[in-house]
C-alpha positions as CSV (number, residue, x, y, z in Angstrom):
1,X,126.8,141.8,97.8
2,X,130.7,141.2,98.6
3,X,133.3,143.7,98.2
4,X,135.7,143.3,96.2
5,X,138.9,142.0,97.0
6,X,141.9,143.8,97.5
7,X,144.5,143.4,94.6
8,X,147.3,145.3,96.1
9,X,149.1,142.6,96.4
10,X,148.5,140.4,93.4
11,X,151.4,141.5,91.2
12,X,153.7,140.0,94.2
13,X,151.5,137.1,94.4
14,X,152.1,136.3,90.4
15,X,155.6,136.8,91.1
16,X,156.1,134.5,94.0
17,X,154.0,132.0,92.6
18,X,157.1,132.0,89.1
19,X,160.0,131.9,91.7
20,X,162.2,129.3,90.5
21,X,162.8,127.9,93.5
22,X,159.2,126.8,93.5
23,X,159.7,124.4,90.8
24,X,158.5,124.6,86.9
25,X,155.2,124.1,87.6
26,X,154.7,126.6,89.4
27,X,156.4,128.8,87.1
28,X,153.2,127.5,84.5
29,X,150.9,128.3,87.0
30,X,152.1,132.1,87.5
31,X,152.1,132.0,83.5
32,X,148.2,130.7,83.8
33,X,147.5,133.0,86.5
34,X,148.4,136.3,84.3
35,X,146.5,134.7,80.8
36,X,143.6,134.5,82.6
37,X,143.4,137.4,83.9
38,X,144.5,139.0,80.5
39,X,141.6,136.7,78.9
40,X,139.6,139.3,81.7
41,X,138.8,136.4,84.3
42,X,137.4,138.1,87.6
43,X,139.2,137.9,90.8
44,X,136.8,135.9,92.7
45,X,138.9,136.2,95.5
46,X,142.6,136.4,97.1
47,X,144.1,136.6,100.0
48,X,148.0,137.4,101.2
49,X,150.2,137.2,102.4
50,X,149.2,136.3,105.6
51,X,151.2,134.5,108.5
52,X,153.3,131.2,107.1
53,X,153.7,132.8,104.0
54,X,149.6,131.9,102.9
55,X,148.5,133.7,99.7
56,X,145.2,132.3,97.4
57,X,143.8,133.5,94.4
58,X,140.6,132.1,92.9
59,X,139.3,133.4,89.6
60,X,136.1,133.0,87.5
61,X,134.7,133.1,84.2
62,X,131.3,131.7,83.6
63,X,131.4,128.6,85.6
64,X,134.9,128.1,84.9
65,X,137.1,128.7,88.0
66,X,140.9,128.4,88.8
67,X,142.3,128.6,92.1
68,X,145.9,129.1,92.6
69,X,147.7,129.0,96.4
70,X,150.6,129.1,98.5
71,X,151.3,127.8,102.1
72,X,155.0,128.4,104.0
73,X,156.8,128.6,100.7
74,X,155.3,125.5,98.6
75,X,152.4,126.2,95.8
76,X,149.4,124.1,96.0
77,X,149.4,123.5,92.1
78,X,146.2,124.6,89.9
79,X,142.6,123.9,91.0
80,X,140.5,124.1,88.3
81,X,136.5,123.3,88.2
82,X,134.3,123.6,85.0
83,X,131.1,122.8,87.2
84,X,132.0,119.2,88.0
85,X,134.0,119.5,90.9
86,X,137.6,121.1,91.8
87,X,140.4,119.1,90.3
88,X,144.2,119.4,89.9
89,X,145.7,120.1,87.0
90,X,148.9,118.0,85.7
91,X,151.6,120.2,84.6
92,X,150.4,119.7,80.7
93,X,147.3,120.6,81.3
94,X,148.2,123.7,82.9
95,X,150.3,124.4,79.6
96,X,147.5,123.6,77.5
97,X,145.0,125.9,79.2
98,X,147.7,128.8,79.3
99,X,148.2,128.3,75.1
100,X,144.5,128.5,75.0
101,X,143.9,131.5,76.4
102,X,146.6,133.2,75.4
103,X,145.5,132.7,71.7
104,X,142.2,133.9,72.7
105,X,143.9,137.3,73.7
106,X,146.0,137.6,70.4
107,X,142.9,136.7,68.2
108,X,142.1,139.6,66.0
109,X,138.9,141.4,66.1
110,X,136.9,140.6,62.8
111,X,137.2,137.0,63.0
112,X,134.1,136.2,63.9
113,X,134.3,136.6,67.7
114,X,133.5,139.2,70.0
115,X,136.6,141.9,70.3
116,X,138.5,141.4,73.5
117,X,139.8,144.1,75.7
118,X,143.1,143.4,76.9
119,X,144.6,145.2,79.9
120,X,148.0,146.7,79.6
């Protein structure tokens, strides 16, 4: 069984990852990051920040997964694999997937679909 990562450090993670400076993409990304875990994605894994400024966050749901990273400053951009193979996203697909699962959290319950428990 693995233990579960330590999330300490995942609200400074999401924020690094939106620093401007970073570039808008990036900015997206930090803006997927947080949808998916509101859409209750589990933290597969992260790590950081280690030496050279190194964070990574992977994150599952089903055999969706999204992997987000940072190395001396630069983010890596989205990884995304829907069980064909890890991929980057372009910057509109990133968009895309962030609408997407943010309507998913602000669907009301009674529609048809299972209720969703969002975290505050």
């Amino acid at each position: 069984m693995n233990a579960r990562p330590d999330l300490t450090n995942l609200p400074r993670f999401l924020h690094r990852l939106g620093v401007d400076r970073l570039g808008p993409r990036d900015a997206e990304a930090a803006g997927l990051a947080q949808a998916a875990l509101e859409a209750g994605w589990t933290v597969e894994d992260f790590i950081g920040p280690v030496q050279m400024d190194v964070w990574s966050l992977s994150l599952r749901r089903g055999e969706r997964r999204l992997r987000f990273g940072i190395e001396r400053g630069y983010a890596d951009g989205v990884r995304y694999d829907d069980g064909g193979g890890w991929r980057t996203l372009s910057a509109d697909e990133v968009a895309a997937l962030t609408a997407s699962l943010s309507a998913d959290n602000e669907r009301p319950a009674g529609d048809g679909q299972r209720p969703r428990r969002r975290r505050s």
